[in-house]
C-alpha positions as CSV (number, residue, x, y, z in Angstrom):
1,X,-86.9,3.1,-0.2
2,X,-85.9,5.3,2.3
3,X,-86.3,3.0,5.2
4,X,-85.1,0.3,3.5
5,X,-81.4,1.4,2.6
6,X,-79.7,0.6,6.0
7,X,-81.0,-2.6,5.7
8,X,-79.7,-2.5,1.9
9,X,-76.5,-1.1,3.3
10,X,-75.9,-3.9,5.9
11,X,-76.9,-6.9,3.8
12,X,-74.1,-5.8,1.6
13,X,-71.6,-5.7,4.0
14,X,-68.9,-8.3,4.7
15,X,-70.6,-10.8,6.7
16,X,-69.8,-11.4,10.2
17,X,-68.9,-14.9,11.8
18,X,-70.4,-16.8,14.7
19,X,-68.6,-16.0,17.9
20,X,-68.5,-19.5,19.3
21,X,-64.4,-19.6,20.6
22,X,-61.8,-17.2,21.9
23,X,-60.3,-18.4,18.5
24,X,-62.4,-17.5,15.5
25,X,-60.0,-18.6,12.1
26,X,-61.8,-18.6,9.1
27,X,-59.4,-19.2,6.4
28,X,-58.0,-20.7,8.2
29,X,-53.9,-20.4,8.9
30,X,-54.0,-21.6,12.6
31,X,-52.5,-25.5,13.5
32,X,-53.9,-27.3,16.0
33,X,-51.1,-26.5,18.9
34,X,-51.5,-22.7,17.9
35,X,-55.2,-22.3,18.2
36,X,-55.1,-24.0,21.2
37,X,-52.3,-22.2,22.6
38,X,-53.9,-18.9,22.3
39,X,-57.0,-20.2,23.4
40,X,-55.8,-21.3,26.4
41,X,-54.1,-17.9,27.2
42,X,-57.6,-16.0,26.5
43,X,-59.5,-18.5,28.8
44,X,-56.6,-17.5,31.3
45,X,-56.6,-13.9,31.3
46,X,-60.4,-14.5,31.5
47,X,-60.2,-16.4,34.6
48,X,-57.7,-14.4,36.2
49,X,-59.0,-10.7,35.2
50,X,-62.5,-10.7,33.8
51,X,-61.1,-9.3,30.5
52,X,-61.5,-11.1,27.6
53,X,-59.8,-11.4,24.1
54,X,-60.8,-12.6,21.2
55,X,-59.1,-13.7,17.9
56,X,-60.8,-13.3,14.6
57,X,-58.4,-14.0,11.0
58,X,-60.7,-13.4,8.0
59,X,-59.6,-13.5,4.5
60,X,-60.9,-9.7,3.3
61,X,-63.3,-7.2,5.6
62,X,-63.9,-6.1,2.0
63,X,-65.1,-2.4,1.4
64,X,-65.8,-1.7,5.4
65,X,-62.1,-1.6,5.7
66,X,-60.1,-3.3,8.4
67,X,-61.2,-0.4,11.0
68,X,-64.7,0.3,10.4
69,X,-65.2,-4.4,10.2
70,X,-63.1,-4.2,13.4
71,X,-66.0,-2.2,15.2
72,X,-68.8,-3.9,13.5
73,X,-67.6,-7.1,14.8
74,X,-66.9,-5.6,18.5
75,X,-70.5,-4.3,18.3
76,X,-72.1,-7.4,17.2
77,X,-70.2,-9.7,19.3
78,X,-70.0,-7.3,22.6
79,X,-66.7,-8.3,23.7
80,X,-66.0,-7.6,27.5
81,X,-68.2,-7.4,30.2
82,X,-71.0,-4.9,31.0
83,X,-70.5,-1.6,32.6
84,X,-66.9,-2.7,32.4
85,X,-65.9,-3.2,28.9
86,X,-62.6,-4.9,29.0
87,X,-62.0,-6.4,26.1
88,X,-59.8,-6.2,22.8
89,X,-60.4,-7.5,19.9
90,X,-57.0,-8.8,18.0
91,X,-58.4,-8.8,14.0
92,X,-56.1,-10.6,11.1
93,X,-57.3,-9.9,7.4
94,X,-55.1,-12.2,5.1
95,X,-56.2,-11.5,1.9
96,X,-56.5,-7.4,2.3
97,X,-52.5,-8.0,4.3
98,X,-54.0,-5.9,7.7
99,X,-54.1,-6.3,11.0
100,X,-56.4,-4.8,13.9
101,X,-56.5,-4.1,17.6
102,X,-59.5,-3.4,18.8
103,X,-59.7,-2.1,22.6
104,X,-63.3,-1.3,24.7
105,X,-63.5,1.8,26.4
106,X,-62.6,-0.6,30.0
107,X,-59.0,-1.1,28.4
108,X,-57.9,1.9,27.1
109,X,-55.6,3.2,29.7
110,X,-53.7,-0.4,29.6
111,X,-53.7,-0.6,26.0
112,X,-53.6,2.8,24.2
113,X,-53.4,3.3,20.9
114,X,-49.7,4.5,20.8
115,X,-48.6,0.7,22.1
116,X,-51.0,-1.0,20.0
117,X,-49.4,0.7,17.4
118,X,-46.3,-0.4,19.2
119,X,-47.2,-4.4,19.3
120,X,-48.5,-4.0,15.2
121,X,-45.6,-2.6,14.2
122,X,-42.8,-5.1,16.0
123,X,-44.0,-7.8,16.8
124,X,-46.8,-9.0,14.2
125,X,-45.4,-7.0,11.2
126,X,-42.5,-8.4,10.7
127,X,-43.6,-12.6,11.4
128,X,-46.5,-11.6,8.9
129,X,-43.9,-10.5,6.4
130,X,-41.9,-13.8,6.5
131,X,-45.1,-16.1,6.5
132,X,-46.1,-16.7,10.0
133,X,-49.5,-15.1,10.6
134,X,-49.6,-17.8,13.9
135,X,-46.6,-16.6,15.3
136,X,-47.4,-13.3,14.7
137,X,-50.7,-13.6,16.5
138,X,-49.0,-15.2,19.7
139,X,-46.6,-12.8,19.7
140,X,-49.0,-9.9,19.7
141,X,-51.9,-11.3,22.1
142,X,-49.0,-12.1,24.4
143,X,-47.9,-8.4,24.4
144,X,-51.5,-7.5,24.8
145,X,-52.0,-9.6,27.8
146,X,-49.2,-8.6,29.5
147,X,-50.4,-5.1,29.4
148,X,-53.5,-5.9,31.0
149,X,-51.5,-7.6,33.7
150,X,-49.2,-4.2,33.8
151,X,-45.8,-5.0,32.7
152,X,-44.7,-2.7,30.3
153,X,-44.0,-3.4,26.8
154,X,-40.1,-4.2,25.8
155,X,-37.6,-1.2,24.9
156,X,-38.3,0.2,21.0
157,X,-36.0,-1.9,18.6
158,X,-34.6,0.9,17.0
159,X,-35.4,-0.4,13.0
160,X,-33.3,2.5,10.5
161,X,-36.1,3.9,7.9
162,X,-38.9,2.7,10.1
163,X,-41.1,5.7,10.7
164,X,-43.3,4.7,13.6
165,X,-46.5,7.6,14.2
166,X,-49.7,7.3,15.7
167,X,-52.6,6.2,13.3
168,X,-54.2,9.0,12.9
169,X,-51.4,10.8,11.7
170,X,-51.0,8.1,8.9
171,X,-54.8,8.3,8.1
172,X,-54.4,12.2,7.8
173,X,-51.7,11.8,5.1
174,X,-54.3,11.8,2.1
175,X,-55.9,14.9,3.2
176,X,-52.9,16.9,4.0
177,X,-51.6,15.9,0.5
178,X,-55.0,16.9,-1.1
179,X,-54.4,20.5,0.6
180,X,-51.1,20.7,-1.2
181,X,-51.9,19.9,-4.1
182,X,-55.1,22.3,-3.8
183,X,-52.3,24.9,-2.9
184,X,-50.1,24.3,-5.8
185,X,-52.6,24.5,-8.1
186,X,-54.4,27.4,-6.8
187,X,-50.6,29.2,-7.0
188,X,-50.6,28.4,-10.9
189,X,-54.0,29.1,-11.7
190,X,-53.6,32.8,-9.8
191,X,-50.4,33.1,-11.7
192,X,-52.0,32.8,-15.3
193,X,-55.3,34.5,-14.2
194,X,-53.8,38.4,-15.4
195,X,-52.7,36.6,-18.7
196,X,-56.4,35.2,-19.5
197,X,-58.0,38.7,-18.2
198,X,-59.4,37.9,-14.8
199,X,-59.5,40.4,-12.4
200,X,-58.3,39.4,-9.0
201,X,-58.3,41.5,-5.8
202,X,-55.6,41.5,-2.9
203,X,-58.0,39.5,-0.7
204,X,-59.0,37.0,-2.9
205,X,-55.4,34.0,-2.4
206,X,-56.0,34.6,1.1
207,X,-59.5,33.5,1.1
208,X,-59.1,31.0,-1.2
209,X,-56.3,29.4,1.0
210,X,-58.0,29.8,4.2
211,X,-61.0,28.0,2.1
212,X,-58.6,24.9,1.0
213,X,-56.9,24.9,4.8
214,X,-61.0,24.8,5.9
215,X,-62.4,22.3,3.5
216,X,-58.8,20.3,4.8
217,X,-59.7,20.5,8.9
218,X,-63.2,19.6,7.9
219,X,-62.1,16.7,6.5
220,X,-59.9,15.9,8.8
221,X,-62.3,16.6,11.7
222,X,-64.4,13.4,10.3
223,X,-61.5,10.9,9.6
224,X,-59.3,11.6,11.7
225,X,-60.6,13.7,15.0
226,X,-57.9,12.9,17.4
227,X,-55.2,14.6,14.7
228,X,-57.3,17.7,13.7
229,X,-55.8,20.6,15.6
230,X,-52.3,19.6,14.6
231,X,-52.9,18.7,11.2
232,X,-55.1,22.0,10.3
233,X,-51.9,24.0,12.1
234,X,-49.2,22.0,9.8
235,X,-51.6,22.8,6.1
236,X,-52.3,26.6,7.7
237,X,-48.3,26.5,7.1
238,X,-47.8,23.9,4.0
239,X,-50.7,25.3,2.0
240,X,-49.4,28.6,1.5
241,X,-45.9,27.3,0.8
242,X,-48.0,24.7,-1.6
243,X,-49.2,28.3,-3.6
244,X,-46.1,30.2,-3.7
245,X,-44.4,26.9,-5.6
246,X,-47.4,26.8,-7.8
247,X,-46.5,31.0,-8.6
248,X,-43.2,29.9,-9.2
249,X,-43.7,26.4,-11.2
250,X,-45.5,28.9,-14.1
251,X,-43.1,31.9,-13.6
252,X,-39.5,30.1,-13.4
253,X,-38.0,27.4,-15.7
254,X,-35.2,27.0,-12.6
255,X,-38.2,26.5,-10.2
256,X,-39.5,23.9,-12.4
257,X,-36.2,22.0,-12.7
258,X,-35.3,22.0,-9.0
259,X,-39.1,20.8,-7.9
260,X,-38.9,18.4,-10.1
261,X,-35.6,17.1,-9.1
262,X,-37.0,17.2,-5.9
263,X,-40.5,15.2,-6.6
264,X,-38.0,12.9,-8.7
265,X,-35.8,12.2,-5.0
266,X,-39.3,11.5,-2.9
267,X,-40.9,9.3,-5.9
268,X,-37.1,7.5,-5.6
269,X,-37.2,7.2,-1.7
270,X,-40.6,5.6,-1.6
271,X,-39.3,2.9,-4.1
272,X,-36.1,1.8,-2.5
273,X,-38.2,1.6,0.9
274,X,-41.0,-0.4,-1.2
275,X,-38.0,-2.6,-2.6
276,X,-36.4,-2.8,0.6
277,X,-39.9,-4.3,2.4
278,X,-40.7,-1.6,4.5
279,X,-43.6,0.7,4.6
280,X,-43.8,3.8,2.3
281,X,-42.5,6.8,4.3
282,X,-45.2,9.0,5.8
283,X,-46.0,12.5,4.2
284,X,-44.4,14.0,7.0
285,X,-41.1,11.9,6.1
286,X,-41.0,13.2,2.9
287,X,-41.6,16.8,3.5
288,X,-38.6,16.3,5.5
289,X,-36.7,15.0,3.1
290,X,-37.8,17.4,0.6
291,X,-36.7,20.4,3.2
292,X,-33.4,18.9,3.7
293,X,-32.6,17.8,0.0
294,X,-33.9,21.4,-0.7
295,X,-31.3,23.7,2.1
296,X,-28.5,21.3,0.9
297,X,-29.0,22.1,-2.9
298,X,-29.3,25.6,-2.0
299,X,-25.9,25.6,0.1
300,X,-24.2,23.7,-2.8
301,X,-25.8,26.2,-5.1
302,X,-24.1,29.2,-3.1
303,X,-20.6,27.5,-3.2
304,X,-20.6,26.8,-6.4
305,X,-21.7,30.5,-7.4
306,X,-19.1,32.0,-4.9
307,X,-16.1,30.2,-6.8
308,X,-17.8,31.0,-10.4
309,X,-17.6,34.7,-9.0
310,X,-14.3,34.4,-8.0
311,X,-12.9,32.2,-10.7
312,X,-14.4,34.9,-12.9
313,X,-13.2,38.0,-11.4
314,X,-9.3,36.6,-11.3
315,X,-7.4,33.6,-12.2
316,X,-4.6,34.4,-9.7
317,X,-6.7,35.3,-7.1
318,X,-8.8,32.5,-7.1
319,X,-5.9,30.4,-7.0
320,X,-4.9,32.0,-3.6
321,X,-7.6,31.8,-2.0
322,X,-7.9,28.3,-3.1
323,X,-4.8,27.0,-1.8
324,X,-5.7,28.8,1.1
325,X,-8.6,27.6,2.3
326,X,-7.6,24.2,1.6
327,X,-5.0,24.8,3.9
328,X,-7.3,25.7,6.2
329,X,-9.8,22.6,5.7
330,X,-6.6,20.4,5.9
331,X,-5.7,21.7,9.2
332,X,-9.3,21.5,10.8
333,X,-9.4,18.4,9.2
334,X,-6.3,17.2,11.7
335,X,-7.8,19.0,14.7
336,X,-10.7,16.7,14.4
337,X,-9.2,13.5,14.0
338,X,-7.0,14.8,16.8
339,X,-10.5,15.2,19.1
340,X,-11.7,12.3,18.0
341,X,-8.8,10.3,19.0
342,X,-8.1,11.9,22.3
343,X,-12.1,12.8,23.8
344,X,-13.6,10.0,21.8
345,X,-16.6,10.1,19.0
346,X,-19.0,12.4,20.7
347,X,-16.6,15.5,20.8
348,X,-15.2,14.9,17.5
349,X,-18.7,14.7,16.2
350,X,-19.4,17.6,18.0
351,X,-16.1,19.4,16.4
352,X,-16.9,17.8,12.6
353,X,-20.2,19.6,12.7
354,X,-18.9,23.0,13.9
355,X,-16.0,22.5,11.9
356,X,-18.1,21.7,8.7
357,X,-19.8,25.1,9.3
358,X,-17.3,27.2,9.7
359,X,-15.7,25.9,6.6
360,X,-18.5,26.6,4.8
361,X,-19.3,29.8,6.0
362,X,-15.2,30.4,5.4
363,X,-15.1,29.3,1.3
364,X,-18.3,31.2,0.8
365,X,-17.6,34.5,2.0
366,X,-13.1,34.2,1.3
367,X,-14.6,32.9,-2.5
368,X,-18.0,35.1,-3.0
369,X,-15.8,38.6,-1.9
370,X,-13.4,38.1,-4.1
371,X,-13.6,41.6,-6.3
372,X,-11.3,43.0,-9.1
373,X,-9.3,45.8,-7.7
374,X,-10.3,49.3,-10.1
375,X,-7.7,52.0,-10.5
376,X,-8.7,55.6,-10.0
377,X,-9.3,56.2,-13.9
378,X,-11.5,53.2,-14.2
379,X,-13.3,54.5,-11.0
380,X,-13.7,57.9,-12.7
381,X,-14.8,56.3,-16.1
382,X,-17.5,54.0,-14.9
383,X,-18.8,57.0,-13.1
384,X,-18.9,58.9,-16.4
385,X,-21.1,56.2,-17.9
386,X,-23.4,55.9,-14.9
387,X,-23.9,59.4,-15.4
388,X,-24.5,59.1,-18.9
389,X,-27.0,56.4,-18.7
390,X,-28.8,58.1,-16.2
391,X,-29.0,61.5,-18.7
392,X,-30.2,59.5,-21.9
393,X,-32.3,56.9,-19.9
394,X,-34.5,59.6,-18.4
395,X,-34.8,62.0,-21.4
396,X,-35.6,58.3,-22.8
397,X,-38.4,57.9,-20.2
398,X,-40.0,61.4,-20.4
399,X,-39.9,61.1,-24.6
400,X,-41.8,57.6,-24.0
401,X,-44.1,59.0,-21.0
402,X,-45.4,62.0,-23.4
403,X,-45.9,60.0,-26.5
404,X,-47.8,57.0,-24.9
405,X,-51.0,58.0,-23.2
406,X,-52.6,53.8,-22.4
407,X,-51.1,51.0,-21.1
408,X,-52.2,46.9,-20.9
409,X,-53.1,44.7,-18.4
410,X,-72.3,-4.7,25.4
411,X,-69.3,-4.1,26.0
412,X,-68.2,-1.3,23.8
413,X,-65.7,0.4,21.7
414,X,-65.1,4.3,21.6
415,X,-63.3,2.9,18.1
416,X,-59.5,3.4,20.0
417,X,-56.9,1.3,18.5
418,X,-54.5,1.1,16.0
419,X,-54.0,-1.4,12.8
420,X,-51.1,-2.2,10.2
421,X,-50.4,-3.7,6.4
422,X,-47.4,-5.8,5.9
């Protein structure tokens, strides 16, 4: 049985074609004039170069996945000369919406995986998402040949809300958020573990988050090994974060309004990119956007506080310093339009964003100082009362502490490349 189940394993897998052309289209989506067009640029490069490359479009790799097919089929078919192993492998799966390069250990200096990523991302996405898998494969193999040739690839079209990172990054996103979530709920469990009568010592969170940061690096060591080092640094910084929200998810009702407000703002972000046809923002991206959306409710949560305390303390006051520092904003206001109009938009950027700080840092303090003026007898009588308190609270204390005696508690592939969904 043993000896049987790789052969088991291997019947079961999606079934490679026949390599008999450049152009291998099995569903297929090709015409005439766009088969032949790429074929005649393959049988070019070959002629020119030696390297060769090869078009496959499938309909599904099914459960191999689009990366693991990818080398099955470079393995198989041995794409590239010998001893040279120039070749790339361009792989289109219609049904499962992915796409593939595939590059042989001969071509990846001219083809690395950051500009394969490059290529995927726009010049084939975007044809694939309006209909035109043909287009999108000239378009791509055309890129791909001209870096063999050595012209570089054109500038980056600058695409707002497109997050472009190398694969492995992307492919690392599931394990990072594993070690989160791992974090957050080892913070909640250690927060109710005094209540249900488990005995922790100090050591024991550190271990167990230098365990789930492990387990993480592990895993990330297998799936992703060109990412590990960075990614284990990143959850040896996230995780513990991940507990101390967990602590504070069971011990605060505030906590557990403001993270979900902000779980509620990433859920929203990844929709309207969804809506909008565009990928879902990497977990990266949204830790970002949680960081920000988290500093700038916590400034807006200080101004508002500083004029409750003021508003509080006096009516007039507040009033002055009110009219005051809009007075002040007013003016700043003008000095930057005034910048802006003279220097032009990078100085009065520049100015807004200074401007915008020191007008914060101006209503907080002007609005959070504002105090009640005491006269000398109200100076002498709250000192009175300390002192009282003080008396009755610590005969209180030693009454308590002496009636209470207990307490509670061919040519080959190293596997480089990079692949895409549309």
């Amino acid at each position: 049985m043993l000896f049987l189940l790789p052969a088991m394993a291997w019947a079961a897998a999606t079934p490679i074609p026949p390599l008999h052309d450049p152009v291998v289209d099995t569903v297929p989506v090709l015409s005439t004039e766009q088969a032949a067009q790429l074929r005649a640029q393959a049988l070019d490069l070959q002629a020119r170069h030696g390297a060769q490359l090869q078009i496959l479009v499938v309909d599904s790799t099914g459960d191999d996945g689009i990366e693991a097919y990818a080398q099955r089929v470079f393995d198989q078919w041995q794409i590239g000369r010998k001893d040279v192993d120039d070749g790339v492998l361009l792989v289109l799966a219609m049904g499962d919406r992915r796409v593939r390069i595939q590059t042989g250990y001969g071509l990846e200096g001219a083809i690395p995986d950051a500009y394969a990523q490059r290529i995927i991302d726009q010049a084939m996405v975007p044809q694939l998402r309006e209909g035109k898998p043909g287009q999108a494969l000239i378009d791509g193999s055309g890129l791909l040949v001209g870096l063999i040739d050595g012209e570089p690839l054109p500038p980056v079209d600058d695409e707002p809300g497109v997050v472009r990172m190398p694969q492995d990054w992307r492919r690392g996103d599931s394990i990072v958020g594993l070690a989160l979530l791992a974090g957050f709920l080892l913070g909640t469990w250690a927060r109710r573990a005094p209540q249900r009568g488990v005995v922790s010592r100090w050591w024991h969170r550190p271990v167990q988050m230098l365990a789930v940061v492990g387990v993480a690096a592990a895993a990330c060591a297998v799936f992703t090994p060109g990412a590990t080092a960075a990614l284990a640094i990143a959850m040896g910084t996230l995780v513990p974060i991940a507990t101390l929200l967990g602590w504070l998810w069971v011990d605060s009702r505030r906590a557990r309004w403001v993270l979900s407000f902000l779980l509620a703002a990433a859920v929203v972000a990844s929709a309207v990119s969804v809506w909008k046809g565009k990928p879902v923002p990497s977990l990266a991206l949204h830790l970002l956007l949680v960081t920000v959306l988290a500093i700038a409710v916590g400034l807006i949560s200080l101004w508002v506080a500083a004029l409750r305390n003021s508003w509080r303390t006096g009516r007039l006051g507040f009033f002055v310093r009110l009219v005051f520092l809009c007075g002040l904003s007013a003016g700043y206001a003008w000095l930057v339009h005034r910048t802006h109009a003279q220097y032009g938009h990078d100085p009065g950027t520049v100015m807004l964003i200074a401007g915008g700080f020191f007008l914060y840092i101006a209503w907080a303090l002007v609005m959070g100082l504002h105090q009640r003026p005491q006269t000398r007898r109200a100076r002498k009588g709250e000192r009175r009362r300390r002192r009282d308190d003080h008396d009755s609270g610590s005969g209180s204390s030693s009454s308590s502490s002496s009636s209470s005696s207990w307490s509670g508690g061919g040519g080959r592939s190293g596997g480089g490349g990079a692949s895409g969904s549309w």
